[in-house]
C-alpha positions as MATLAB code, in Angstrom:
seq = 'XXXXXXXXXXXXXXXXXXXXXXXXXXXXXXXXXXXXXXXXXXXXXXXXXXXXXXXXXXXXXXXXXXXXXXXXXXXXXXXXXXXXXXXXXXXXXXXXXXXXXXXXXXXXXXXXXXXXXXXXXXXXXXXXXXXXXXXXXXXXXXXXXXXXXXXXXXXXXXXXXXXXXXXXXXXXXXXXXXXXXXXXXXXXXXXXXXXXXXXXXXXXXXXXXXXXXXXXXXXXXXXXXXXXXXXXXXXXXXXXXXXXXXXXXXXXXXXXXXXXXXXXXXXXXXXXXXXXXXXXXXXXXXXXXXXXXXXXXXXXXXXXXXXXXXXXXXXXXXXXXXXXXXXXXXXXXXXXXXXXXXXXXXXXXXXXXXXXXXXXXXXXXXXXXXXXXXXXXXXXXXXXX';
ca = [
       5.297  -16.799   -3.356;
       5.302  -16.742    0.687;
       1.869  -17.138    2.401;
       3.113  -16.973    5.594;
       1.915  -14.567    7.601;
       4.040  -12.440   10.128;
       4.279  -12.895   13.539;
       3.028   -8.986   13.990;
       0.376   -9.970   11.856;
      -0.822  -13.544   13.450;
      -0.918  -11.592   16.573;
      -3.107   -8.882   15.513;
      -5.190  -11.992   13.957;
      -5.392  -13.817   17.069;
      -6.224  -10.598   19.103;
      -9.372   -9.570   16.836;
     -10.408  -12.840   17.552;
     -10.669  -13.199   21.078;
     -11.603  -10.011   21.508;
     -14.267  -11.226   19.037;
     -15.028  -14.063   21.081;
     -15.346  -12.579   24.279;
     -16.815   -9.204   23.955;
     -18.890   -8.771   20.607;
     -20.228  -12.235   20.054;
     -22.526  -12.152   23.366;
     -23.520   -8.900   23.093;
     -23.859   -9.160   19.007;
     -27.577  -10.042   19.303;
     -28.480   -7.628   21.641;
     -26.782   -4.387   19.780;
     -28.794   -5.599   16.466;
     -32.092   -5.446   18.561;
     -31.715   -2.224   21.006;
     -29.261   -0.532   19.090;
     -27.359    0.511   22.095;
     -25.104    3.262   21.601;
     -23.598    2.941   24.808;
     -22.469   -0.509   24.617;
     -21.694    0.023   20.960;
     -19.400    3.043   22.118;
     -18.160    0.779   25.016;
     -16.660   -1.716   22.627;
     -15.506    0.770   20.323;
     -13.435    2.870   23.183;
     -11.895   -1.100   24.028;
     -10.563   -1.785   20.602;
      -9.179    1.863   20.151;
      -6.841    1.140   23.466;
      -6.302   -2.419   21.514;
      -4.458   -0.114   18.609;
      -7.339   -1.352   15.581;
      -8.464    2.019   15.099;
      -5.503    2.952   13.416;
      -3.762   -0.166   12.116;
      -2.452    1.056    9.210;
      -0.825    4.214   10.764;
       2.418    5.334   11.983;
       3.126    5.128   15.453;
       4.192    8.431   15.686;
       0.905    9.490   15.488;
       0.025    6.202   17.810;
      -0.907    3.942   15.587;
       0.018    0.056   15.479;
       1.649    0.319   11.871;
       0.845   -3.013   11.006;
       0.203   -2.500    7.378;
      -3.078   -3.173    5.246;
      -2.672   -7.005    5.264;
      -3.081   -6.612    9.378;
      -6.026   -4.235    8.616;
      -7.691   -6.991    6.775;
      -6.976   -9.837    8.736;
      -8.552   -7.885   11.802;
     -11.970   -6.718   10.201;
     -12.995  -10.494    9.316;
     -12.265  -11.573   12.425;
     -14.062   -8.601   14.369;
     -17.082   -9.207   11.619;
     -16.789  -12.741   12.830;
     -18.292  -11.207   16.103;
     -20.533   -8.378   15.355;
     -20.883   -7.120   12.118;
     -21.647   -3.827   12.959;
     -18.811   -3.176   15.100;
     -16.442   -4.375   12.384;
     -17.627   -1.852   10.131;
     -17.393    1.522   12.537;
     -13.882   -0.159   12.779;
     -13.293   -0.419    9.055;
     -14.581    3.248    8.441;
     -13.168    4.632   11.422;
      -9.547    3.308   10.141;
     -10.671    4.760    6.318;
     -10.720    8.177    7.879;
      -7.663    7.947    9.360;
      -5.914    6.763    6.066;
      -6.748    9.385    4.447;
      -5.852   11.891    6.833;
      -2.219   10.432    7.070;
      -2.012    9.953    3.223;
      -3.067   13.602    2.320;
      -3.337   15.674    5.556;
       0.159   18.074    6.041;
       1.803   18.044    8.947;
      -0.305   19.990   11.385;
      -3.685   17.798   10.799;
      -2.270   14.727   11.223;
      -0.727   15.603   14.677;
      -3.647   16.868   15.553;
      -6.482   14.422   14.282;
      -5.161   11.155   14.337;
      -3.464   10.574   17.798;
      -7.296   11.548   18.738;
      -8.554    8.962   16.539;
      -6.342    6.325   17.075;
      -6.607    6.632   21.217;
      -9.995    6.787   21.120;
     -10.678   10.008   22.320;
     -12.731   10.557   18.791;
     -14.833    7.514   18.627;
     -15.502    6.935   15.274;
     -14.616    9.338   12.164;
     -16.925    9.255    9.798;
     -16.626    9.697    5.633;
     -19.009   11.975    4.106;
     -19.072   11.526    0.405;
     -22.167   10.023   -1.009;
     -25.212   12.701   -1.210;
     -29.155   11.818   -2.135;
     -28.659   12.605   -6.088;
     -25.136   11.261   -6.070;
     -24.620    7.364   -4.679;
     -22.242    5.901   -7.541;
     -21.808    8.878   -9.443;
     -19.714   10.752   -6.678;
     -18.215   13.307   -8.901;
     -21.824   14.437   -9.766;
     -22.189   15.852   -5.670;
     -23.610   19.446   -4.873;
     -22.125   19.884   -1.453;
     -20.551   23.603   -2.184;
     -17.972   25.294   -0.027;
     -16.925   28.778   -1.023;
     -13.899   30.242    0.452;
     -14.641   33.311    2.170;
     -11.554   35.207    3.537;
      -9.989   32.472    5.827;
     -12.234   30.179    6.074;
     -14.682   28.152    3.969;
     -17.939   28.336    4.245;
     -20.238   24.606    3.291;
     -23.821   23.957    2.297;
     -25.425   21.018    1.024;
     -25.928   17.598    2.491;
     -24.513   13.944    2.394;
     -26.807   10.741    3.039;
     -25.978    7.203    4.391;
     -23.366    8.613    6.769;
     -21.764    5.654    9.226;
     -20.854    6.707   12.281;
     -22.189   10.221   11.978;
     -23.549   10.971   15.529;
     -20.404    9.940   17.706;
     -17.928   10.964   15.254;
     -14.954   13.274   16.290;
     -14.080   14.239   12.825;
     -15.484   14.138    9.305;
     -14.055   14.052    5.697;
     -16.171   16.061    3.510;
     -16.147   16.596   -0.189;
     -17.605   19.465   -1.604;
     -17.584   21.044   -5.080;
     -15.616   24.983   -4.578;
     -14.988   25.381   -8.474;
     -18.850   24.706  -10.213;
     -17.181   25.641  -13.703;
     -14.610   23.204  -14.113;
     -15.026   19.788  -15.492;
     -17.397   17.147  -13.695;
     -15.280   15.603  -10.785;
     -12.153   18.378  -11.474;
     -13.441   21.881   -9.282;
     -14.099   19.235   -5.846;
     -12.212   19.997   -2.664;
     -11.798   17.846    0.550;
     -11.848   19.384    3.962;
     -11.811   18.211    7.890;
     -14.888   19.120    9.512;
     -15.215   18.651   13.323;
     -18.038   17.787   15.242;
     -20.068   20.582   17.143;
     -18.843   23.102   13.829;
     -22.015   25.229   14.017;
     -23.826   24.598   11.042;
     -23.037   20.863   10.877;
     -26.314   19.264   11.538;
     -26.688   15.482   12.175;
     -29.991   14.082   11.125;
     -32.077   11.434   12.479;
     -30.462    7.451   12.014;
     -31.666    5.474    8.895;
     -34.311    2.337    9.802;
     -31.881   -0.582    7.985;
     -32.108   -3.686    7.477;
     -29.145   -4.787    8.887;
     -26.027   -3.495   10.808;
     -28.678   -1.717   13.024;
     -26.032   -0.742   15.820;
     -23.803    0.842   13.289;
     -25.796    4.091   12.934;
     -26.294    5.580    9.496;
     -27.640    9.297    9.371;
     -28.045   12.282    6.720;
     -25.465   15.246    7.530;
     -26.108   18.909    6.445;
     -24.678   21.633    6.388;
     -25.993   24.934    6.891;
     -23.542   28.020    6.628;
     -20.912   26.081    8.215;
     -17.937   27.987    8.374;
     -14.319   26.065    8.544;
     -10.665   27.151    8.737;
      -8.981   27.574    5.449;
      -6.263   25.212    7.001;
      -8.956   22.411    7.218;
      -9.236   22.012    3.320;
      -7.244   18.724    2.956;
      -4.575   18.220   -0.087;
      -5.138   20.529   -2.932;
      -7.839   22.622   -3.763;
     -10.087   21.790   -6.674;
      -8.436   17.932   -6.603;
     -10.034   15.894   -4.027;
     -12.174   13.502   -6.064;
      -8.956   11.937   -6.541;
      -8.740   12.105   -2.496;
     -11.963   10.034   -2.545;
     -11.406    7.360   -6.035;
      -8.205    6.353   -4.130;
      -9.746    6.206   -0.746;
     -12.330    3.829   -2.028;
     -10.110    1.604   -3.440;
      -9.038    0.960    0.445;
     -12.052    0.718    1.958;
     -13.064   -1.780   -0.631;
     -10.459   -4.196    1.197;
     -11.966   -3.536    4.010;
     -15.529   -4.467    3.498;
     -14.358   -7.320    1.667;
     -12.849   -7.984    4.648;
     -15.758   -7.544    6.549;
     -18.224   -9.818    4.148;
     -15.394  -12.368    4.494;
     -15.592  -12.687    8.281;
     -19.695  -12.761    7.750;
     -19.557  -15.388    5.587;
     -17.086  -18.425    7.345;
     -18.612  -17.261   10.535;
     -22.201  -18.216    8.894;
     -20.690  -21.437    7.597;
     -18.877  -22.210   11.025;
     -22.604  -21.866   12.598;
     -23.626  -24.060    9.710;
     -20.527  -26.681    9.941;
     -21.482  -27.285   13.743;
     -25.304  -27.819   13.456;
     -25.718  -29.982   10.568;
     -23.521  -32.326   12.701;
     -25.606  -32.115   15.889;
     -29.003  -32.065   13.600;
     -30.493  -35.374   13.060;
     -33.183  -36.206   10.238;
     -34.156  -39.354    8.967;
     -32.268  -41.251   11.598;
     -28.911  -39.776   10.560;
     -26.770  -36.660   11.053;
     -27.171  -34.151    8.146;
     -23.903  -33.893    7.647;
     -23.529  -37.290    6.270;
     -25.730  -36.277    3.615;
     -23.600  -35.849    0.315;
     -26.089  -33.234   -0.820;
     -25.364  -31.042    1.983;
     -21.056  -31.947    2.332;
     -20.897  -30.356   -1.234;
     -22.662  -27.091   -0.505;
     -19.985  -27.146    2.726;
     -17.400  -27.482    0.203;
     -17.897  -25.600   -2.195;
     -19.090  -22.693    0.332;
     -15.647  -22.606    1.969;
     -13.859  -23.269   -1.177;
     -15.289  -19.709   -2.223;
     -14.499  -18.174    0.820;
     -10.754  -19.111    0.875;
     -10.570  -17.798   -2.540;
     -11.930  -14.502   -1.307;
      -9.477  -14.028    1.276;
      -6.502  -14.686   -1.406;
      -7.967  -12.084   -3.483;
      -8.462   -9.649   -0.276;
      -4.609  -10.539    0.757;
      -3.342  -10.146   -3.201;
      -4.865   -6.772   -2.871;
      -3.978   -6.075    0.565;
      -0.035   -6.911   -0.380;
      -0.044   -4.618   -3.284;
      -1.383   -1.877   -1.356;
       1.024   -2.268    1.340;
       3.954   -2.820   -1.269;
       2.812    0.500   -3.081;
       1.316   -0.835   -6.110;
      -1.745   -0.306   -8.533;
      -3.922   -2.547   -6.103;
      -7.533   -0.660   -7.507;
      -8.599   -3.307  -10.001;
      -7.328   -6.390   -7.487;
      -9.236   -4.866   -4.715;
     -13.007   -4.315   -6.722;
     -12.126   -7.514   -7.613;
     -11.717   -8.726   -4.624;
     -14.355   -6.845   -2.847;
     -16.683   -8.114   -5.353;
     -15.951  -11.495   -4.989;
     -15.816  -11.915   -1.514;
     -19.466   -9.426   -0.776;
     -21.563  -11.257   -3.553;
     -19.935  -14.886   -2.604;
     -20.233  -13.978    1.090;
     -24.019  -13.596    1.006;
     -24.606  -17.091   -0.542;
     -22.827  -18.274    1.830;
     -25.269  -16.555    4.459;
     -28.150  -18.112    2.648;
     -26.769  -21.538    2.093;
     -26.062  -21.751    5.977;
     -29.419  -20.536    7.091;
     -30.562  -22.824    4.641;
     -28.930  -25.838    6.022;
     -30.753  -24.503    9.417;
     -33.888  -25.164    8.631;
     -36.719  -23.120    9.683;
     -34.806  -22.432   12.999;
     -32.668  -20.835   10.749;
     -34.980  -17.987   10.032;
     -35.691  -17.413   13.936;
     -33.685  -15.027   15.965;
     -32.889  -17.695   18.405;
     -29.828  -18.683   16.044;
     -27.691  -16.142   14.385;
     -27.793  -16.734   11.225;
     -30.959  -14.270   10.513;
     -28.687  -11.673   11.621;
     -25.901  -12.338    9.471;
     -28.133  -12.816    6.155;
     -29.175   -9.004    7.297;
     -25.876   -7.887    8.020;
     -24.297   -9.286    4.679;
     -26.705   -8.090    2.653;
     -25.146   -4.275    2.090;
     -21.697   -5.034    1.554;
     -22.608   -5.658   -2.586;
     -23.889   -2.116   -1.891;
     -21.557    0.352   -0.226;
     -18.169    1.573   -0.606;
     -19.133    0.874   -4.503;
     -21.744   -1.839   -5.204;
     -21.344   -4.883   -7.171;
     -21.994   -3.133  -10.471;
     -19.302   -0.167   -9.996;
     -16.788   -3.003   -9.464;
     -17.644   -5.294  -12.710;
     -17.310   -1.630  -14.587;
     -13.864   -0.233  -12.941;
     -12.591   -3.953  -13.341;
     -13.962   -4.138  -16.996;
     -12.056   -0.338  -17.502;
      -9.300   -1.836  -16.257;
      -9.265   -4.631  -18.366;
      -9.923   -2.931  -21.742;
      -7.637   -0.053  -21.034;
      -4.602   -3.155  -20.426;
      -6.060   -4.269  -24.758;
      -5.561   -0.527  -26.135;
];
């Protein structure tokens, strides 16, 4: 089996990094405190002219191409920076997938050279609703077609990237008869549509400059040519969709995580207690160990899965696993490094108070920790019978 990387692919790595480095690690702290959508927007308009906004799509459309490994490799690096960036990226890239997977011919020409360029700055997924978080297929977003054109009402919650986004992907149910998760439909929604209302941003914990809001829909009318795939099948649109975006949060807790342990690495060598550095105190060398041990086994599982995508295999159960792994492992590695801190660790003059916030959701969305143990449990039963 070849680790080696490609040279495309080390210099995608190396590109997220300084770019990292030089633009969203100074400016990290202050986009978790102000929020600032113009700086936010800034950075996002930078990396779309870098090509990570659509990584994983064909150039013809103007995308880098660079496959899903590339994809991966660039989210933990950009999460190494800013957290919140990193994930507008990872969603933003999600949308675009799935335009270029299912879209025909005519939305993909004209969506995702905007998306990819920048000229959209985010797009923005809109699946989850207030009664309907893990159970997607039990939504009540309706769209009824009505002549040419179909017409949506209902609401989704906890959308990223919902008040600068160009475009959205919207599930709705347009057959209320047929079997739970059968009669659902996926269309392309774009911003301004009357009737597409953007609420107010979501107080969070964490992430705080990628902004979260509610989205309703009130009468909002569509072209027929905007429903994307087949009618009456997109859940499928959005259980395969998932399965992406679960690399890429993985992705994203992996970056968290070694760049909380690189924090943690540099001050327990600095720190003295005791008349001696803390790093030459076993107690604390084995939590280092076994820390980064667990994070270089997430990023083989987020590669495994990232290979088998890009080789066109089953790559669901490897990448729950993998997201699983890598979110839940990723946070005690947040904890373990503030730890190691001290009570300085806890104050906003070091970073690692941001990135024990930050961390914190990615057990929760794009399928939280529980939804992976039971698709990976399915997974393995189903292999028994």
């Amino acid at each position: 089996m070849d680790f080696a990387l490609t040279d495309e692919q080390l210099m995608i790595q190396e590109a997220a990094r300084q770019f990292a480095e030089s633009e969203l690690k100074p400016v990290a702290a202050e986009l978790d405190k102000t929020g600032n959508r113009q700086l936010l927007l800034e950075k996002l308009k930078q990396l779309a002219e870098l090509g990570f906004m659509g990584i994983n799509i064909d150039p013809e459309y103007g995308g880098t191409g660079a496959g899903t490994v590339a994809f991966s490799l660039a989210i933990t690096e950009l999460a190494r920076g800013c957290a919140s960036t990193a994930t507008t990226t990872s969603v933003t890239n999600m949308v675009a997938e799935v335009i270029q997977a299912q879209g025909n011919e005519a939305q993909k020409s004209k969506y995702l050279p905007k998306i990819c360029s920048g000229e959209y700055a985010a797009g923005s997924f809109c699946l989850t609703e207030s009664g309907s978080g893990s159970d997607a297929a039990a939504m009540r977003t309706r769209a009824v077609r009505d002549g040419d054109h179909y017409v949506l009402n209902g609401s989704k919650l906890f959308i990223s990237s919902a008040e600068y986004a160009g475009v959205f992907v919207v599930w709705a149910v347009t057959d209320p008869e047929a079997p739970k998760g059968k009669g659902i439909s996926c269309f392309l929604v774009e911003a301004g549509t009357p009737g597409l209302v953007i609420g107010k941003a979501e107080e969070k914990m964490g992430q705080k400059a990628s902004v979260t809001n509610e989205v309703v829909f009130e009468e909002c009318r569509i072209p027929a040519a905007n429903l994307l795939g087949e009618e009456n099948r997109g859940f499928r649109i959005a259980a395969g969709e998932l399965a992406g975006g679960r690399i890429g949060i993985g992705s994203l807790a992996l970056g968290i995580g070694l760049e909380a342990l690189d924090c943690a690495r540099n001050y327990i060598q600095e720190r003295e207690q005791f008349g001696k550095k803390l790093a030459q105190f076993q107690g604390l060398q084995w939590q280092l160990a076994d820390k980064y041990t667990e994070m270089e086994a997430a990023r083989l599982l987020l590669m495994q899965a990232a290979w088998q995508k890009d080789a066109g295999m089953d790559f669901g159960p490897r990448a729950s696993m993998a997201k699983l792994y890598a979110s839940e492992k990723a946070n005690e590695a947040c904890y373990v490094a503030l730890q190691m801190h001290g009570g300085v660790g806890y104050t906003r003059e070091f970073p690692l108070e941001r990135m024990s916030r930050d961390v914190r959701i990615t057990t929760i969305y794009e399928g939280t920790s529980e939804i992976q143990r039971l698709i990976i449990a399915r997974h393995l039963l189903e292999g028994v019978r």
